[in-house]
C-alpha positions as a Markdown table, in Angstrom:
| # | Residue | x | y | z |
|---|---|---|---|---|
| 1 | Unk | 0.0 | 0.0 | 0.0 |
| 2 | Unk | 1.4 | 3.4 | -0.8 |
| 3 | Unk | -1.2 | 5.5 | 0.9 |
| 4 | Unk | -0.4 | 7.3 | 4.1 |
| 5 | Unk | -3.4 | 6.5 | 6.7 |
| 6 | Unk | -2.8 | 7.2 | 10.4 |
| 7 | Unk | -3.9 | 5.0 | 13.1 |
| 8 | Unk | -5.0 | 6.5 | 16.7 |
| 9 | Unk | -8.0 | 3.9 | 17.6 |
| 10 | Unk | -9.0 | 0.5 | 17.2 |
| 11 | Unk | -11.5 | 1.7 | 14.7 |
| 12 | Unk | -8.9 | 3.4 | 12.4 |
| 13 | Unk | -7.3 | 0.4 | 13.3 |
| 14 | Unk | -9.8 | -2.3 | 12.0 |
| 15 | Unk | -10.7 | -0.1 | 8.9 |
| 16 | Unk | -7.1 | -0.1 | 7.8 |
| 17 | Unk | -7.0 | -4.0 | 8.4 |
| 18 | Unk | -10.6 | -4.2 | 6.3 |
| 19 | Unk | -9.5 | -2.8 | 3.8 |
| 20 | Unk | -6.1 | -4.5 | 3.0 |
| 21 | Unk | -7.7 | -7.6 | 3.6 |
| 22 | Unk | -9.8 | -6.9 | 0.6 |
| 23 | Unk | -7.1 | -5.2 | -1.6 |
| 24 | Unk | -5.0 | -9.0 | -0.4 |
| 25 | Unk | -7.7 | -11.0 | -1.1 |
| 26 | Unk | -8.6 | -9.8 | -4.6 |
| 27 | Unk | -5.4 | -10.2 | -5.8 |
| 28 | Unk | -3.7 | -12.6 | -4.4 |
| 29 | Unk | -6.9 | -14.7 | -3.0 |
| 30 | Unk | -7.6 | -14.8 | -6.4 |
| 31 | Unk | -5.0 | -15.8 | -8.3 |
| 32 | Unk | -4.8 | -18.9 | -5.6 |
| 33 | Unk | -7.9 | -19.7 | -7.0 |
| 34 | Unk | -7.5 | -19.8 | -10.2 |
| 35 | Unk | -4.3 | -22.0 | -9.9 |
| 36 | Unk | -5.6 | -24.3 | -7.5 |
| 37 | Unk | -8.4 | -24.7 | -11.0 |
| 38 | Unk | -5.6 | -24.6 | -13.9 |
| 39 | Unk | -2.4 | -25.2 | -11.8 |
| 40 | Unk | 0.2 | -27.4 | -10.9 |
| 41 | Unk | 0.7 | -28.7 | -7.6 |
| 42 | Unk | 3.7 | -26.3 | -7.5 |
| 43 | Unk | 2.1 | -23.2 | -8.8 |
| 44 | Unk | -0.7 | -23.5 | -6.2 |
| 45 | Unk | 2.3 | -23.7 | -3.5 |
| 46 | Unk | 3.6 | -20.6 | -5.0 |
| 47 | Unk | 0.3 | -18.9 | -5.3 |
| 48 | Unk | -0.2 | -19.9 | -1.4 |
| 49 | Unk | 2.9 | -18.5 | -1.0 |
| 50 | Unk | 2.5 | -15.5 | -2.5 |
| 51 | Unk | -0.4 | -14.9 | -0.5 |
| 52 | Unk | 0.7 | -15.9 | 3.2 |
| 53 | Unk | 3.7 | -13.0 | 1.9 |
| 54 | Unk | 1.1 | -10.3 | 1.1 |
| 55 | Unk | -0.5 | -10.9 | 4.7 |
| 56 | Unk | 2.8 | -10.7 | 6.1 |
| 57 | Unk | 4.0 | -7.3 | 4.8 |
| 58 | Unk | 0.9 | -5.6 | 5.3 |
| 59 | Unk | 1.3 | -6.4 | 8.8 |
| 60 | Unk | 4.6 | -5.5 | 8.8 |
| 61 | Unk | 3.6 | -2.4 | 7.3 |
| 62 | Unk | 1.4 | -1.3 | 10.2 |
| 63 | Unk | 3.9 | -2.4 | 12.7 |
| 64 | Unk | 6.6 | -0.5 | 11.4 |
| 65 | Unk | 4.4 | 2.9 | 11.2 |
| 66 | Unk | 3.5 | 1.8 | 14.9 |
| 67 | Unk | 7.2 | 1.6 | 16.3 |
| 68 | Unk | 7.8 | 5.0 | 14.1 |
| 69 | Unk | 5.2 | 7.0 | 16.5 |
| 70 | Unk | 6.7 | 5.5 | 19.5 |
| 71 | Unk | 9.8 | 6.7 | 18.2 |
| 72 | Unk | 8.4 | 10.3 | 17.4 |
| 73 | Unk | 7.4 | 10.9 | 20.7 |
């Protein structure tokens, strides 16, 4: 994600997490999809791969902006 959003609740907070979760899960949710359908056993591992890796940086993402503030203050 390249847009700058800043977190002070739990709401801001579980709006963020909604929406990467949809951004994740239309790309990469759907590309597991398709090649669990047309892939090989391989190319679904990948795809599975891919996907627990997009779940990963995003929270990653929000972790590092957290530590950032702590450090701001």
């Amino acid at each position: 994600m390249e847009d700058v959003i800043m977190i002070k609740n739990r709401g801001d907070f579980g709006l963020w997490a909604i929406e990467v979760a949809k951004q994740i899960v239309s790309e990469q949710g759907f590309e597991l999809a398709r090649t669990a359908r047309d892939g090989t056993e391989d190319e679904v591992r990948l795809a599975g791969n891919a996907l627990g890796q997009a779940i990963t940086n995003a929270l990653l993402e929000v972790y590092d902006g957290l530590l950032q503030d702590v450090s701001d203050e």
